[in-house]
Structures are given as structure tokens and as C-alpha cells.
N, C-alpha and C positions, 0 to 999 in steps of 0.2 A: 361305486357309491360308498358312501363314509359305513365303515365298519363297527356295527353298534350293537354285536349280538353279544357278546361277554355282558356289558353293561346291563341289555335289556332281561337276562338271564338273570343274574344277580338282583336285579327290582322286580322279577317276578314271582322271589321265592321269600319275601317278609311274612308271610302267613304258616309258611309251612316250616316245618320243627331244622333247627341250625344246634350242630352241636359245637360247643367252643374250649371243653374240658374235661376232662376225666376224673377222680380221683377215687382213688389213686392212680397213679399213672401206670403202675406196676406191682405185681403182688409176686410171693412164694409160691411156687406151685407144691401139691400136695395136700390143699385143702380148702375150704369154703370163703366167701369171703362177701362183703358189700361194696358196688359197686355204684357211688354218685355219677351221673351225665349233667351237665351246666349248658343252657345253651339259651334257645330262646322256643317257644311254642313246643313247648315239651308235656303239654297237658295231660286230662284224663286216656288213659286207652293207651299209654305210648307201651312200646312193643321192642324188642332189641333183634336187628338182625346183624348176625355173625357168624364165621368159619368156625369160632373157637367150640370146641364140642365140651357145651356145658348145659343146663338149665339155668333161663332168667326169669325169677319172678320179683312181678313190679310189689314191691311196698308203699303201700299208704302213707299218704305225705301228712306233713303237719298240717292241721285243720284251721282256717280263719285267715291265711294269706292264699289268697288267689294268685296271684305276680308272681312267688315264691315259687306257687308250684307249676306254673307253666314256666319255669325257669331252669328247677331243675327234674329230678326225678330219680329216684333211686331201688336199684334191684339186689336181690340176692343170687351167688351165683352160685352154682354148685357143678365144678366141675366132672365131667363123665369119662374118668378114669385119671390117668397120670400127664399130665398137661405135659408136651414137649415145649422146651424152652424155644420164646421165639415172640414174634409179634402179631398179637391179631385185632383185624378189624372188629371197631361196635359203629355201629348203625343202628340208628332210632327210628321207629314206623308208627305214627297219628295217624286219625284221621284225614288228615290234612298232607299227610304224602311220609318220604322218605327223608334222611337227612345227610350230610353227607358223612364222611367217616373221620371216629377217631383209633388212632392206634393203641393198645394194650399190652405192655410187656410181662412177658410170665420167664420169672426168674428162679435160681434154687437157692437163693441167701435169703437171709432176713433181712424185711423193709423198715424205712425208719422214713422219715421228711423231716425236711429243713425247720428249724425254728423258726426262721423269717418267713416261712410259705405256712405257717399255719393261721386259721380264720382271725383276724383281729390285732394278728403280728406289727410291731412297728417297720418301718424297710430300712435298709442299712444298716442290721445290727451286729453283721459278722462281716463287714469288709476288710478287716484288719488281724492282725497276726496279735494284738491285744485284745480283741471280738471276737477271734475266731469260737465257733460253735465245737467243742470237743465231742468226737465221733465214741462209740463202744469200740472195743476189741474187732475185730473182722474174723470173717468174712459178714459185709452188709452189703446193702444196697440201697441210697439216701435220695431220696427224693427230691429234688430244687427246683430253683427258678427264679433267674437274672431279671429282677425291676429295672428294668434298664441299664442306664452306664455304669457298672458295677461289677463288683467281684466279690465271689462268696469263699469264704476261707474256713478250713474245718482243722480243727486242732487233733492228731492223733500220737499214740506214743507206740515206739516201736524201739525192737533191739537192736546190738549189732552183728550184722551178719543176715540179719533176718530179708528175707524177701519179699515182695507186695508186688501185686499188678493193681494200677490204678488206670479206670476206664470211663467216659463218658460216652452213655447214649443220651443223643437227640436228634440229628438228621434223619437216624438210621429210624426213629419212632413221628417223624413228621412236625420236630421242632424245628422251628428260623434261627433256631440258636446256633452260629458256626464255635465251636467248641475249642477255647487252651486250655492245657492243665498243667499247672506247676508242681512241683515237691520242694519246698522250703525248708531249710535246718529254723533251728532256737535265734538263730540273727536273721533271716529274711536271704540268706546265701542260697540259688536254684542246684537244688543236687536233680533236676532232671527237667524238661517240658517235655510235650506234644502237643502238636497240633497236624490234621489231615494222614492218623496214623495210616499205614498198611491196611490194607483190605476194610475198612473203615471208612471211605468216602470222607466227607470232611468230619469226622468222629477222633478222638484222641486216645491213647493208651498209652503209657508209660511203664513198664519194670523199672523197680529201683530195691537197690541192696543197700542198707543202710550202714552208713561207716562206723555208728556207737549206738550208745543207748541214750533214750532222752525222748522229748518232745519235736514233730516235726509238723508240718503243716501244706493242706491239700490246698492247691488255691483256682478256680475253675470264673474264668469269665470268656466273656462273646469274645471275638477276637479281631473287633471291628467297634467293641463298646456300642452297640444298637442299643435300640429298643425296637422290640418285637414280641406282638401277638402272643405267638405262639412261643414260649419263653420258658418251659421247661427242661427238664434234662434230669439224667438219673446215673450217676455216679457212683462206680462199683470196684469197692476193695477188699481183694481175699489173694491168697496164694492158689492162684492156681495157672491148668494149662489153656491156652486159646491158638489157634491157628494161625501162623507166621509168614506162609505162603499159601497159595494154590497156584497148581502147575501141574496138567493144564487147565486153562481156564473151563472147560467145558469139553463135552463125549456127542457122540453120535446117538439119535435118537433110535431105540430097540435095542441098544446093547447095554451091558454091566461093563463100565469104566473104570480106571483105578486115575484116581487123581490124588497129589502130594500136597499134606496140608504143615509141611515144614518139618515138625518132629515125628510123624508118622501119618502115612500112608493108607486111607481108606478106596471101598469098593462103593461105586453111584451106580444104583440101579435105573437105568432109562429105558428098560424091557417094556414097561407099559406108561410109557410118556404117552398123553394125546398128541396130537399133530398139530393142535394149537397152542401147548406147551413151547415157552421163550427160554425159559430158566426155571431148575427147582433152588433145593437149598442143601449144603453140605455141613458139616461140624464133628468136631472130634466127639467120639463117643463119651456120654455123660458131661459133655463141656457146660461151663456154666455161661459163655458167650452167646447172643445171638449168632444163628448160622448164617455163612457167606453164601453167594449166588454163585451158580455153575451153569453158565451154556449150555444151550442144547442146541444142534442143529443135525440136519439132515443129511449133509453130504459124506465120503467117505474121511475119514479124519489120517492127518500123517503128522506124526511128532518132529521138529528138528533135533539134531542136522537132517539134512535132506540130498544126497551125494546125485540122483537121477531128477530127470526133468518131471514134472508134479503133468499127471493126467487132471481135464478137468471131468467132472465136479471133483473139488478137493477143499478141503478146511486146513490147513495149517498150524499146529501147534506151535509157537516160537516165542522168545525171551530172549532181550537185550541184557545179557551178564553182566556186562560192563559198563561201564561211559565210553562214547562215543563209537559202538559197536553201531555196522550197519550189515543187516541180516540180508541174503538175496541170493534169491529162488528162479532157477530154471523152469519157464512152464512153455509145454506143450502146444503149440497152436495150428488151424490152419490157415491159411490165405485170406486176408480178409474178414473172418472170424470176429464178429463181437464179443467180447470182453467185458468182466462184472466184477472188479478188486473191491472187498468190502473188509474193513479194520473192527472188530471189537475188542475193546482195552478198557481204556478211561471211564466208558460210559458205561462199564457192566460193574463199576463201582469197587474192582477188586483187583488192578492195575493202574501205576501210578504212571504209564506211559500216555504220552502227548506223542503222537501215532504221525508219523509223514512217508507216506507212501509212494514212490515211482515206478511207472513203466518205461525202458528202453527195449529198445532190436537188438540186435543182434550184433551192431554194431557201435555199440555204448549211447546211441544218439534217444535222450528223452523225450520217450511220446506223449508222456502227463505224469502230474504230479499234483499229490494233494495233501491237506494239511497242514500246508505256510503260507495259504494263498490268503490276501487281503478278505474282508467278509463283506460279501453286496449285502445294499439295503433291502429290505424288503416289506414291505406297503402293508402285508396281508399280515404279518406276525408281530400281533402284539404284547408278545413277551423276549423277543429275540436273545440270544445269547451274542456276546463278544467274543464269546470263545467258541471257537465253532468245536463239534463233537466229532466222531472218530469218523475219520477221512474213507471213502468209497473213490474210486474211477472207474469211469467208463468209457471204452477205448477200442479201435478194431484192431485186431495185427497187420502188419504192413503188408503188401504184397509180394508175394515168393517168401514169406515168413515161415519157419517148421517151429520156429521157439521166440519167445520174448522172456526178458529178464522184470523181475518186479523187486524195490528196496525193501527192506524197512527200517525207520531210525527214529531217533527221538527226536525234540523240534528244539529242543536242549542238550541233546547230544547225552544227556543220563541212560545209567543201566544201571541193574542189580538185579537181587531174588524179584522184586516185584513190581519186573518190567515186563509181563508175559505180555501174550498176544493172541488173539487168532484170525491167521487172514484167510478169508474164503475169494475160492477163484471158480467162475462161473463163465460159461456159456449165453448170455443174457441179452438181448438189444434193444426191450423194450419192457419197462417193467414200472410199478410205482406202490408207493404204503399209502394208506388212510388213516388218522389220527383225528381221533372225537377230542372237541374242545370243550367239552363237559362232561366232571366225572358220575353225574348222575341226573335222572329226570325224571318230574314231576307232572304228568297231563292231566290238566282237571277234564275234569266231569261234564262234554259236551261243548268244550273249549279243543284251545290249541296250543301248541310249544314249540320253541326253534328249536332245532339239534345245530349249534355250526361245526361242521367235519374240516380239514383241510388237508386234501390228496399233495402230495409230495411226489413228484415227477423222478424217474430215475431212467430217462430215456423215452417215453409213454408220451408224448403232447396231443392224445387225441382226449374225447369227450369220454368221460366218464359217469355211469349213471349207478346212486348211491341206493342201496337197498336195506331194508332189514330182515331179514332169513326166515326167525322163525316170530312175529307179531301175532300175539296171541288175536283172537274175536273182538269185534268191538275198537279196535284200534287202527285206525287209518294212516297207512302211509304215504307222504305226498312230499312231489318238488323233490330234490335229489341229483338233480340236473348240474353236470359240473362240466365249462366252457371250457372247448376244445384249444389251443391255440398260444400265442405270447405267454412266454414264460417271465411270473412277477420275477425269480430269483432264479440266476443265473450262475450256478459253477460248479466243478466239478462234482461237487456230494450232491447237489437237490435244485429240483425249483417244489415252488407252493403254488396249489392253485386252491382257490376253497367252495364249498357247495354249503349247502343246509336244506335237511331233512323236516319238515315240518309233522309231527305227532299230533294225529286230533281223536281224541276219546268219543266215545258215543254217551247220551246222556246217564242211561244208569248201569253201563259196563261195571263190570269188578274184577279187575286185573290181579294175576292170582303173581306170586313174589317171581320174579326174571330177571334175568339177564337178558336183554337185547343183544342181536347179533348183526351187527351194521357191516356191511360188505360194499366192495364200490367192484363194477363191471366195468372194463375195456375192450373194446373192440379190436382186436389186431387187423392189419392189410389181408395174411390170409382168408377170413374171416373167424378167425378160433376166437375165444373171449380169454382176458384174465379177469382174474375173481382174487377179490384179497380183501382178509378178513381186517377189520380196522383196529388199530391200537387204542386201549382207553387208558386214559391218565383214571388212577384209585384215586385220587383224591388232589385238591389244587389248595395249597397254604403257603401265601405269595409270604416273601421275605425282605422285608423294608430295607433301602437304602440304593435302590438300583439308580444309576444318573440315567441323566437324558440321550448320554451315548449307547445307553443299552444294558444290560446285566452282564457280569461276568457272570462264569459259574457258581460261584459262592452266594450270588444275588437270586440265580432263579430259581424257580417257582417248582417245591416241590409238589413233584406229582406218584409217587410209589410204584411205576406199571410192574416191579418187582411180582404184587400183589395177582394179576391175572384177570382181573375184573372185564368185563363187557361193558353193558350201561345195566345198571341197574334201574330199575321202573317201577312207577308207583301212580296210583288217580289220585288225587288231591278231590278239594271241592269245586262244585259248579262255578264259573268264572260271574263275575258280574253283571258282563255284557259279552256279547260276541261281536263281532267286527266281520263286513262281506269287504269285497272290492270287486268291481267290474271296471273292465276298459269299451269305453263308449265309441271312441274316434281318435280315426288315425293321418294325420294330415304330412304328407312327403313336403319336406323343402330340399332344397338345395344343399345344403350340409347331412342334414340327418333330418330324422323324425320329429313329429311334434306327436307328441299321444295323449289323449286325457282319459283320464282315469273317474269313478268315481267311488267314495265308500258310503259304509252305512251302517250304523250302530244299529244293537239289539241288545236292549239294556232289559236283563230281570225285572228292573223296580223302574219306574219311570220317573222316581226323583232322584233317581243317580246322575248327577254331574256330568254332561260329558266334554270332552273338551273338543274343541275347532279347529285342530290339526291333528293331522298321524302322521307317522315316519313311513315311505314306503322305500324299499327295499326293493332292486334288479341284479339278483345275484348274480356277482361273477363280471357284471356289464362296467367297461370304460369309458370315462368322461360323458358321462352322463346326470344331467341336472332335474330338480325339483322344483318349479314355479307356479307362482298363482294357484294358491291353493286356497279356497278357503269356505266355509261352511256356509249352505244354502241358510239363504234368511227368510225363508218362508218352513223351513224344514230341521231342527235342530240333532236330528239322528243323520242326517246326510250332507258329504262336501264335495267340492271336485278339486281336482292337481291336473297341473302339465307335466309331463316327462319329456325332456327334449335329448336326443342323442344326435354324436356326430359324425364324420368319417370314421373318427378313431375307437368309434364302438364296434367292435368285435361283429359280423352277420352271423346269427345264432339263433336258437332258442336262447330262452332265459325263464329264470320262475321268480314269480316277481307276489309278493306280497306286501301288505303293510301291518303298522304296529300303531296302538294310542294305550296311552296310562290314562285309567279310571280310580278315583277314590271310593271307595263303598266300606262300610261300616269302620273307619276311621281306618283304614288297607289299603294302601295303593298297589295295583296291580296293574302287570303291561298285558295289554287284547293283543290276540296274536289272531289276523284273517288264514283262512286256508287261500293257499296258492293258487294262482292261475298263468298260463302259459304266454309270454309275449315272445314274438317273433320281429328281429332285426335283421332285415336286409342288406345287399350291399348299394351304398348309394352312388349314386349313377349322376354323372359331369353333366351338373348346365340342366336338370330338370324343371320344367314348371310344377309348380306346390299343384299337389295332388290330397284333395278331402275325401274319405270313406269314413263312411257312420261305420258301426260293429254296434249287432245287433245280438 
């Protein structure tokens, strides 16, 4: 059935507080400072929740605009000690729920902002090496933001000989801005760019030594000429040191690591990593950079070269030096044996390696390969990448096998310092993740909320049933039910399947601040279960310009899981109406089912509006339609639907709900029913139609 929970997610949160801004976007660490939030339903009572260990207290708004002040709202902050340089989540808490997040960078230069980004500014006033905004002396830290197709130029004067690091954050802080940065002499001549520096993800850094003395000029625009949202960016020049490599990319979980961060050499303690720990964070001591990301995982770790055949479980440390180097590792096997080759590079945002990975025998003959394969469509992800992310296989060893050979190479044949890698080789034959598609949730008050999850197959094609661990009192867990069977997406990294978890509050619950822990159970043939905890996107800030073919990298949709978040949860207010659904009758044809359904509104005020259709929902279920639907005429809180399925639906359970949008006090909000269970059969050649009532 058509895929409409993002959408309905997004129209059910116009009441509840959205933040869209910061400012400042970044302050000096070392002392107090005010903090604006811009957004939308940011009223009386709002409340800040954050990692960063400070005191926020709200200040009193200016009096006599109402709009104003549910728009913005601003705090004093007072940090609780010596703020480490880095980025931290703000989060807004109304009565009316939570909001999602904005990032805050704490820097150790002085902050300044752009003169086109201050309130009332004209746009376009420093596009030009005539316009340019002239900067103080350095070390700062400048605050901006690209009105669209545009370039912002800052005029500085520097000697000869003299050194500068010039850097731009914004990906790395949850802007769509993809970032260049030029160094211009007195005539518009480039003495340097960047773009997608080193360990910077698509972020830019330049050093530049300047040839004399005189006037030079910074010049920083998108590098696609957009226009986006989210359109800040904070641009930082001083002399100083930042980290040029890491190698290796990450240590074994319990132990004190030493990893190379180019000009010298630190110790990563992962003595008390949780288990649920993906990555912490590294940086040169007293650096004035945000810190890089460092793997963590669990198995025994071995650095290349590698002269013996790798026992498994084993992680891999390895780096392409060169161009066109192809690295390849003897591993250990038995007969038969399932096999788990999994690449982290590209996507831990601190390798500029595009990762292609093979396994051969013994006898040079390749068993799989991944990495250059064309990218299948798929149905259920509607934010897909083009570029697909760092390559996994799954594979047996041949038979009478003692060893197989595994590559690795670029898909461009590049190497250098920062082309590391780390390949984990495992024992595995049946395995999958879970990935929440909301980075946070709102249940009102005796109402309901979809959660849509989507399991991501890595060998696993049975049923999976979606949990949350620890839901506090008061909060109902329900539906979760994710269909065993055909794989939407086909290859070697993954198939997708998807579930949703339906959240429903009890009327005067008071849900105290959480993290939700959403876990999905599998069943194995043994009968042993796997349990795997779900990944949450921190936060979702799409980035305009994706075509119809799909997003490259540079197009999607940042989401930070850097960050470590679960779901976040919050009650909102009582919903307007509540929505039941029952299935009445079930009539067999010859193809498939006919099933009718009926719902039924429960409206708070009985002059609220209600409208004469709902969307219903048979998660997970193929080729399956919705007909004749339509609202009793003697009854205007009640309708009925057909559901007709046909061969090609999947025999299963299924959890099946509906949805309808109500207006009430000038709010539109989407009713979410709690779930109930339908059962699909497999249908049988040549029957006569068969009617049973359900009672």
C-alpha cells in the first residue's frame, strides 16, 4: 500500500514547537552568553533540553506581540565549567511536546557575523571583491549565510610569509550548505580552494602562505549555487594546528588505543565504552577544530600489513597509500562456512575512500563482489541515495575451502594518507539493523502516533517483531509486526523491509524526559532469537536539489547518528478526536480477499469537522487496494471501506490501521486509530467466494 507515514508525521506536528534557528550559531567558550531559538510554537513554558552541561534560563519576551513570541524565545546560558570544543544539541520542550534539534557550536576564537545576516540587512552586499565585508585581524570565527545563488566575500589583509588556516563549518553543524572556499590575491588570481577537505565530509579547509604583503580575499559559496533552508555556515581563520589524518580509523571496544592524527599521535580511551557506543570523538589536544569520529567496534582488531591468514572475528585496519593499490587479505575458513565482509570508510565521514570489495578461493575465481554494482530500485526508501554507502558481502566458502582471499580497492583506483579503512570479517549467516525514520516523537494525551521503522535484511528474511525495551507507565505499545518474506531490495549490501510501531498515551499520563529503546526480535531456524537495537537518525534537515533519479551524496538528507540518540519522547496535548477501526467481514474470492472494514470517530467537541474518508494502512502487505469507501448517511462519526487483496499478497499477519486529518481550533491534525490484526491466507485455485461476518 502507498507509503504515507513521513508525510503524515510531518502534518501532525504543526501545534507542536519546530525549531528553524539559532543565534548565534556559535559562541567562544569560556563564558556566559544569550541564546535566541526561532522557530514556530515556541510559547509560554518552553524549556531547553541539551547534552551541553550549562544552565538555561528562559527570559521574558517583549510584551504586546503575541506571534513574536511564540516564534521565538530566548535564554541565558551559563555554562558548568570549561565547555570542550564541539557541537551540541538544543532542543525545545512546550507544553505541547518536544521539538526537533538544532546544533550549537562552542568554539575558542572570537565570534563576529556577517553584515548581510544581521536583522534588517540588505542581501547581496558583499558578493564582490569591491563589496567584500573586511574581516579584524584573526584568529575569529564569522558567522554567515548564503541567500541563495550567491557568494559571500570577506576582505582581509595579511603578510608575506605569514600562514592562515581557513575553514568552513556547515554539514559538519547540520547546514544543506555544501561548502567552497577560495583565497583570492588584489586582482581576483585563486592562490588556493577547497572543497570536501580531509576528514571534513563535505566541509572545506584550506592553508595558505601568502606570497607578500597586501590585501587578500576569502570567498565561500554553495558549490551547487542552491538555495537552502538551512543556509548557514561559520567560517574560521587563525594559525593554528587541526588534524590531517587518522589512522586507524577506530579501536576495539575496552581497550586504550593509540591512533595517528597526522602531526602527532594521541591515546583513545574505550576502557568504558557502552555496548551501545558506534563512535566517540578524537582531536589534538587544546585544538581549536571540531573533533573527528573514531570507530568502535568489538572484535579483535589487526593493523596492515598482514603477512598470516586473519582468524575470524577480526576488524582490519588498512589504507590505500597509493593510487591504484589493491590491498588483499588471506582469511581463514571452514567448508562451507558463512561469511560477513563489512567496509567502514566513506560513511564514518573521515575516509575519502569509495570502498569495492571481493571475495575469491583459493583459486583466483570470484565468489562476490561489491561496491560497483548497479543500485536496485526500491519502493519502500524514500529518500534513496545514488551512490550507494560502504559495500558489505555475504558469502559461504566453497567446499574443501581452508582459506578465501578478500580485495580491497578504490572504485576510482585513488590512494593516499586518507584512504584508510576497516574491514570486519565475521562468522554471520543470518543477521539485520533497524532504522527509525523519525528522529523524534510526540504522543498526545489519550491519542496515537505512527513510529515508521525500516529493518534492513542482511541474510535474515524471516518475520521480525519490533519492540520498545524500556516504555515507561501509561504508554502503549502496539503493531510492530514486520512481514516475513520477498525481498523489496535486492543486493549484495541489504534488502529493506519496513514495520511501524504505533505509540498511544493514556489520557492524563505525564511522561517523564526519554530516550525510547526500539529493538526488532528475529527468530532463527534453531530457535535462538536476534535482538538488535535500532539506529536513530538525531535529526532530519533535507537538502534541496535532489532529481527524480534519486540523491547523490551531496543531496541527502542530513541526519547526524554521529550524535547517539534513541527516540526522544514527549506527550503533547489531547488530540481532537480519536479514530477506532474494526473489520466486520471477510468474504474469499477467487484471486484474493475482499475484507470490510469499518471506522469511527470520537471527536472532543461535536462541532469539529470531520471529514468522510481515512487512509487506511496494511503494513508491509502487496498489491493490495482500497474501495468503496464512504461515510454512513444516517451516521456522520462512522464509514465503511473494502480492502481487496490478491495472489500476490504475501499469507501473513499484518497490522493494519487507519489515519484521517481533523481541523480544530484553526490546527490540522492527522487521528492516528490504534491497530488491529488481519490475517491473509494463501489463496487456493478455483474456490467458490466464501462470506463470514467477524464479530
Amino acid at each position: 500500500m502507498k507509503w504515507m507515514l513521513l508525510t503524515l508525521l510531518a502534518a501532525a506536528v504543526q501545534a507542536q514547537p519546530i525549531l528553524t534557528d539559532l543565534q548565534p550559531r556559535g559562541v567562544q567558550k569560556g563564558r556566559p552568553f544569550t541564546l535566541t531559538l526561532t522557530g514556530k510554537n515556541l510559547g509560554e513554558g518552553a524549556k531547553i533540553r541539551s547534552s551541553m552541561p550549562a544552565t538555561f534560563t528562559l527570559l521574558a519576551p517583549e510584551r504586546g506581540n503575541a506571534m513574536s513570541e511564540s516564534r521565538t524565545a530566548t535564554f541565558l546560558v551559563e555554562p558548568a565549567g570549561d565547555l570542550a570544543v564541539g557541537a551540541y544539541p538544543i532542543r525545545v520542550e512546550t507544553p505541547d511536546g518536544i521539538s526537533n534539534i538544532q546544533l550549537l557550536a562552542v568554539g575558542t576564537f572570537p565570534e563576529y557575523l556577517e553584515d548581510e545576516s544581521r536583522p534588517g540587512a540588505l542581501p547581496n552586499t558583499n558578493d564582490t571583491i569591491e563589496t567584500a565585508q573586511t574581516l579584524p585581524p584573526g584568529p575569529l570565527t564569522l558567522n554567515g549565510a548564503l541567500q541563495g545563488p550567491e557568494r559571500d566575500v570577506f576582505r582581509i589583509q595579511a603578510k608575506s610569509g605569514e600562514k592562515q588556516v581557513f575553514e568552513v563549518e556547515a554539514r559538519r553543524l547540520g547546514s544543506a550548505i555544501d561548502p567552497v572556499l577560495e583565497i583570492l590575491d588584489a586582482s581576483g588570481k585563486s592562490l588556493a580552494r577547497s572543497e570536501d577537505a580531509p576528514l571534513l565530509g563535505l566541509d572545506a579547509r584550506v592553508s595558505v602562505t601568502f606570497p607578500r604583503d597586501g590585501y587578500f580575499y576569502v570567498v565561500v559559496h554553495d558549490s551547487r549555487y542552491s538555495t537552502q533552508a538551512a543556509n548557514f555556515y561559520r567560517l574560521k581563520i587563525g594559525s593554528y594546528a587541526y588534524p590531517q589524518e587518522i589512522f586507524p580509523l577506530g579501536g576495539r571496544r575496552g581497550q586504550v588505543v593509540e591512533t595517528s592524527l597526522g602531526s602527532q599521535k594521541i591515546k583513545v580511551d574505550l576502557s568504558k565504552v557502552d555496548a551501545n557506543t558506534r563512535q566517540v570523538f578524537v582531536n589534538l589536544p587544546d585544538s581549536a577544530v571540531l573533533p573527528v569520529p573514531f570507530a568502535v567496534g568489538d572484535d579483535p582488531e589487526i593493523t596492515a600489513p598482514v603477512a598470516d591468514a586473519v582468524a575470524l572475528p577480526a576488524t582490519i585496519n588498512g589504507r590505500l597509500a597509493k593510487p591504484g593499490q589493491v590491498d588483499r587479505y588471506k582469511v581463514r575458513v571452514s567448508p562451507g562456512q558463512p561469511l560477513a565482509f563489512r567496509i567502514q570508510a566513506r560513511e564514518l565521514g573521515t575516509s575519502k575512500l569509495m570502498a569495492v570489495i571481493a571475495v575469491l578461493d583459493d583459486k583466483g575465481k570470484v565468489l562476490a563482489r561489491s561496491g560497483d554494482e548497479p543500485l536496485a530500485d526500491d519502493v519502500y526508501n524514500v529518500n534513496q541515495s545514488r551512490t550507494a554507502g560502504d559495500p558489505m558481502l555475504r558469502v559461504k566458502a566453497p567446499e574443501g575451502a581452508s582459506n578465501v582471499v578478500v580485495t580491497v580497492e578504490d572504485l576510482a583506483l585513488r590512494g593516499g594518507a586518507n584512504y584508510a579503512y576497516r574491514l570486519n570479517v565475521e562468522s554471520v549467516a543470518q543477521d539485520f539493523r533497524v532504522f527509525l525514520n523519525a528522529p523524534y516523537i510526540n504522543v498526545p494525551a489519550g491519542g496515537s502516533v505512527v513510529l515508521p521503522v525500516t529493518v534492513q535484511r542482511q541474510g535474515y528474511d524471516g518475520e521480525v517483531q519490533l519492540r520498545v525495551s524500556n516504555a515507561p507507565p501509561g504508554l502503549h505499545v502496539e503493531a510492530g509486526f514486520v512481514v516475513a518474506g520477498g525481498p523489496v531490495k535486492e543486493t549484495p549490501q541489504n534488502r529493506n523491509s519496513r514495520g511501524t510501531l504505533i505509540l498511544t498515551a493514556d489520557p492524563g499520563v505525564k511522561l517523564p524526559p526519554l530516550d525510547l529503546i526500539v529493538e526488532g526480535i528475529g527468530k532463527l531456524p534453531d530457535g535462538s532469537s536476534l535482538v538488535r537495537r535500532a539506529e536513530a537518525p538525531a535529526m532530519m534537515v533535507n537538502v534541496a536539489g535532489a532529481s527524480e533519479q534519486g540523491s547523490v551524496d551531496r543531496q541527502r538528507q542530513l541526519t547526524a547518528p554521529w550524535l547517539g540518540l534513541d527516540l526522544p519522547i514527549a506527550r503533547t496535548k489531547p488530540p481532537a478526536a480519536t479514530l477506532e477501526v474494526t473489520m466486520l467481514e471477510r468474504k474469499r474470492m477467487e484471486e484474493g480477499d475482499q475484507i470490510k472494514f469499518r471506522w469511527k470517530w470520537n471527536p472532543r467537541d461535536a462541532a469539529v469537522p470531520l471529514p468522510k474518508t481515512v487512509s487506511a494502512e496494511m503494513v508491509g502487505a502487496a498489491d493490495v487496494r482500497v474501495i468503496d469507501m464512504r461515510a454512513d448517511s444516517d451516521d456522520r462519526v462512522t464509514g465503511t471501506f473494502l480492502v481487496t487483496t490478491t495472489k500476490l499478497t504475501r499469507p501473513s499477519r499484518y497490522d493494519f490501521y487507519v489515519t484521517g486529518r481533523v481541523t480544530a481550533d484553526g490546527q490540522q491534525e492527522d487521528i492516528v486509530s490504534r491497530p488491529i490484526v488481519v490475517e491473509v491466507d494463501e489463496v487456493k485455485a478455483a474456490n467458490v467466494a466464501e462470506t463470514g461476518s467477524i464479530r
